[in-house]
Residue, then its C-alpha position, 0 to 999 in steps of 0.5 A: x337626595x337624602x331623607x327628610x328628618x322625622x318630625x318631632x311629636x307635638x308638644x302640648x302648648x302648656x307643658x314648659x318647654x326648655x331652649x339651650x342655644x349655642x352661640x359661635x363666631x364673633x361678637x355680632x353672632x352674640x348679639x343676635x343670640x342674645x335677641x333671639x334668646x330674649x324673644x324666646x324668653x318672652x314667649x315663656x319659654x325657659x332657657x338652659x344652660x345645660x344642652x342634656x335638659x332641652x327640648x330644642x337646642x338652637x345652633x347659632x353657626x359661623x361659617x366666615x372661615x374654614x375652620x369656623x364651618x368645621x366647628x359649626x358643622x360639628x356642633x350641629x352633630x353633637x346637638x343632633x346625638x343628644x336627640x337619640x340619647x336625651x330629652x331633645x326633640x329638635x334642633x334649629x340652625x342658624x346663622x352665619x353657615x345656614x345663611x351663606x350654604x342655605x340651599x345645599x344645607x337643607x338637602x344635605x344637613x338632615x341633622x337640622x330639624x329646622x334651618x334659618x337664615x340670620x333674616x328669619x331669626x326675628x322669627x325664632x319663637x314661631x319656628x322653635x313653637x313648629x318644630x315642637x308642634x305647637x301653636x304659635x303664641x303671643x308673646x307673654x311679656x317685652x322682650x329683652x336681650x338675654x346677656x351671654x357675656x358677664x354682667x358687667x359688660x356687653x356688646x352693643x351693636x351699632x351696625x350690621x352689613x359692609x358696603x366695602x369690597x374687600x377681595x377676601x371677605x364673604x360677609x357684604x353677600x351674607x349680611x348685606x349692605x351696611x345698615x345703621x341701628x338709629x342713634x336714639x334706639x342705641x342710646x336707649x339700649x345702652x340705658x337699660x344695659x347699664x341699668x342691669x349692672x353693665x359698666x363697659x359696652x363693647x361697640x361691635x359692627x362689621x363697618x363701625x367707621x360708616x355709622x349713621x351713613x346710611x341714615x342722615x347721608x354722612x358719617x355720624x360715629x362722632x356724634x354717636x360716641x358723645x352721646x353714648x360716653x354722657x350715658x350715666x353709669x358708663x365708666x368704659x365705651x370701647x369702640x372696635x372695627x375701625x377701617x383705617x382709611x376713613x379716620x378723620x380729625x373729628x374721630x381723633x378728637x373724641x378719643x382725646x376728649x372724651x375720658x370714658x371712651x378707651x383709649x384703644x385703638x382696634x384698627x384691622x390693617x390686614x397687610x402693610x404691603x402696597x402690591x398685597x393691599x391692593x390685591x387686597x382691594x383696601x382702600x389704603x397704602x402704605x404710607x397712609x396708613x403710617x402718617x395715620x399710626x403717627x397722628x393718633x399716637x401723638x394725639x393719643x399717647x396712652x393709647x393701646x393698638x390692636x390689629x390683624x393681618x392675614x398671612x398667604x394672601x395669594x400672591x404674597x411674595x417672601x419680600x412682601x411677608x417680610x416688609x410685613x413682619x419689619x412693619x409690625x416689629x417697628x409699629x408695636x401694637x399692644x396686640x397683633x391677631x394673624x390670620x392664614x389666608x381661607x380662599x372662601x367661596x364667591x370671594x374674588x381672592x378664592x379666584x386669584x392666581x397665585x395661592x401661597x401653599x397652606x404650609x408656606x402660610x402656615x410658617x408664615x403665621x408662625x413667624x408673624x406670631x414670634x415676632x408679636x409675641x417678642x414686641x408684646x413681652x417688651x410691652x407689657x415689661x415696660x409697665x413694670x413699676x406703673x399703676x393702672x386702673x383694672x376691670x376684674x372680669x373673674x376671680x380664681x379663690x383657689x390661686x386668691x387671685x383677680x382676674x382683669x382687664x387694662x383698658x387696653x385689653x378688650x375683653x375674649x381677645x386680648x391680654x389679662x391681667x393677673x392681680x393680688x392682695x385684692x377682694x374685688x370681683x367681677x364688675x369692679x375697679x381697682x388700682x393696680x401696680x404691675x409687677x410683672x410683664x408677658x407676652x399675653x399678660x401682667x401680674x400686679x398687686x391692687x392697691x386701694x380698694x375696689x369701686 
């Protein structure tokens, strides 16, 4: 077994103390290294942007696929070195990897001082409070979620954990069963992230379809979206996550109804093929999912798609690849992400027969990416001449340029848009007529001015 790690020297209780927390994988970890950051705060301790001036660097880790493990890893042994060349006395891990490798992380990852669970984060001041020898100490004032996205937009997490089964998914055994935040306390979160200057909130979930399920016995996202949209000072709510077998009338409705919730559909279909799908254990076909692609389209004309499909699931067959990449060029999503299958431990496809050699679905991803790629730049080339409304999220002085978002583009995954002759800056709206079209983004010139 290796050596236990050596315990930091105790920190005087009144001496100031500084936390940099690193926060990986998806938008769900954000949000809970935002709490976490907002309990340290109100215990009075001082949050750094900078890793070198920490007396305790937190690793807020994923670990939901290969590569996200690797990155985790190797983020807690850079954390690990600025203890032999810095200030830092401790580091903390946590999250997704330190929940799912508990038992073999704390004999093996002797770089961590400290390993938490995502369910002991709650406790994150008292272990930040031992692992610098100090007494435990109340909280000096309400806590507050610490943003990590710009000002003027945030997540805004309405569930957490996954009742669905999904064949090549770890996340029902790491996060649990799906659990719904109560509709009032979401719609309070949303008044004050709005007081602070937010104007688009990003609903982020594992299971968004099943909200409120587990509270009153049926499904409530419908009520749940009318509420937050009549929350004043929101101009965009977007809603992402949404599992394609559970869209009801009600739901299209109020996307067609309710002018501040985005027309943007995020619909993860994962494949398109029958045989694959059900070894997929998605509980949809194909033709479910086309009839479902035919009613929001009329319902909702101006709306932008986006989805993912996994390439290499094992058992996947040339034939069924290739009815995938006929599907995509056919369905034109605004937005396609692949993913090569990651055969991950305590999943049912991990034990299936026929895995795809990783070359093969490598190729394959390669493919499915021209293939987007080609029906994106169409896309995008078909707005030339039209004015459409932007969010800028930054600004390049060098380039005198905006940076921003259409409403079809959510923000860190999808497509940008590059504007001109504009001084608006992060957090404001401006017409823009496009001039150009790419495959990951269009340019325009505003037209108007900011608000």
């Amino acid at each position: 077994m290796a050596a236990e790690p050596e315990p930091a020297p105790p920190m005087p209780a009144d001496a100031p103390a500084r936390v940099h927390l690193i926060s990986l994988g998806c938008p769900r970890n954000t949000v809970d290294s935002e709490r976490m950051l907002g309990l340290l705060q109100g215990s009075a301790y001082e949050i750094t942007d900078d890793p070198e001036q920490a007396d305790v660097v937190v690793v807020n880790t994923c670990g939901f696929i290969g590569p996200a493990k690797e990155e985790s890893i190797e983020t807690v042994m850079a954390a690990h070195r600025l203890k032999q060349t810095g200030r830092c006395r401790a580091v903390i891990v946590t999250g997704f990897l330190a929940t799912r490798y508990e038992t073999e992380l704390k004999e093996e990852l002797v770089e961590a001082d400290r390993l938490l669970t995502i369910a002991q984060e709650s406790d994150i001041v008292g272990q930040v409070d031992a692992a610098l020898g100090r007494a435990p100490r109340p909280q000096s004032r309400p806590p507050q979620r610490v943003g990590l996205t710009p000002k003027h937009w945030a997540y805004l997490r309405i569930s957490d954990g996954c009742d669905h089964q999904c064949a090549f998914c770890a996340i029902p055994g790491i996060r649990g069963r799906h659990r719904s935040e109560p509709l009032d306390r979401l719609v309070d979160e949303a008044e004050r992230l709005v007081a602070a200057g937010v104007r688009e909130l990003v609903l982020v979930s594992q299971d968004a379809m099943r909200y409120g399920a587990d509270l009153e016995g049926r499904p409530r996202l419908a009520a749940l979206l009318r509420r937050l949209a009549a929350v004043p000072g929101v101009d965009w709510l977007r809603l992402m996550y949404t599992y394609p077998a559970f869209w009801t009338d009600e739901l299209i409705d109020v996307f067609a109804s309710e002018p501040r919730l985005c027309a943007y559909i995020d619909m993860p279909l994962q494949h398109i093929s029958d045989a694959v799908l059900r070894r997929m254990k998605r509980a949809t076909t194909r033709a479910q999912t086309t009839q479902l692609l035919a009613r929001l389209r009329g319902a909702l004309p101006k709306a932008g798609f986006r989805s993912t499909f996994i390439v290499g699931f094992p058992g996947e067959t040339e034939a069924q690849f290739e009815e995938l990449l006929e599907f995509v060029a056919a369905a034109r999503f605004d937005h396609v992400t692949g993913f090569t299958f990651s055969p991950e431990e305590g999943t049912l496809a991990a034990r299936l027969d026929g895995q795809v050699p990783p070359e093969v679905a490598v190729e394959r991803y390669a493919r499915l990416t021209e293939v987007q790629e080609r029906v994106s730049a169409e896309i995008n080339a078909d707005l030339v001449g039209s004015r459409r409304v932007v969010l800028i999220d930054d600004r390049d002085e060098a380039a005198a340029i905006a940076l921003g978002r259409l409403e079809r583009d959510a923000p860190e995954i999808d497509g940008q848009v590059m504007v001109t002759d504009t001084q608006a800056g992060p957090g404001q709206f401006v017409d823009v007529e496009i001039t150009s079209g790419y495959a990951y983004e269009v340019t325009g010139r505003a037209v108007g001015a900011p608000r």
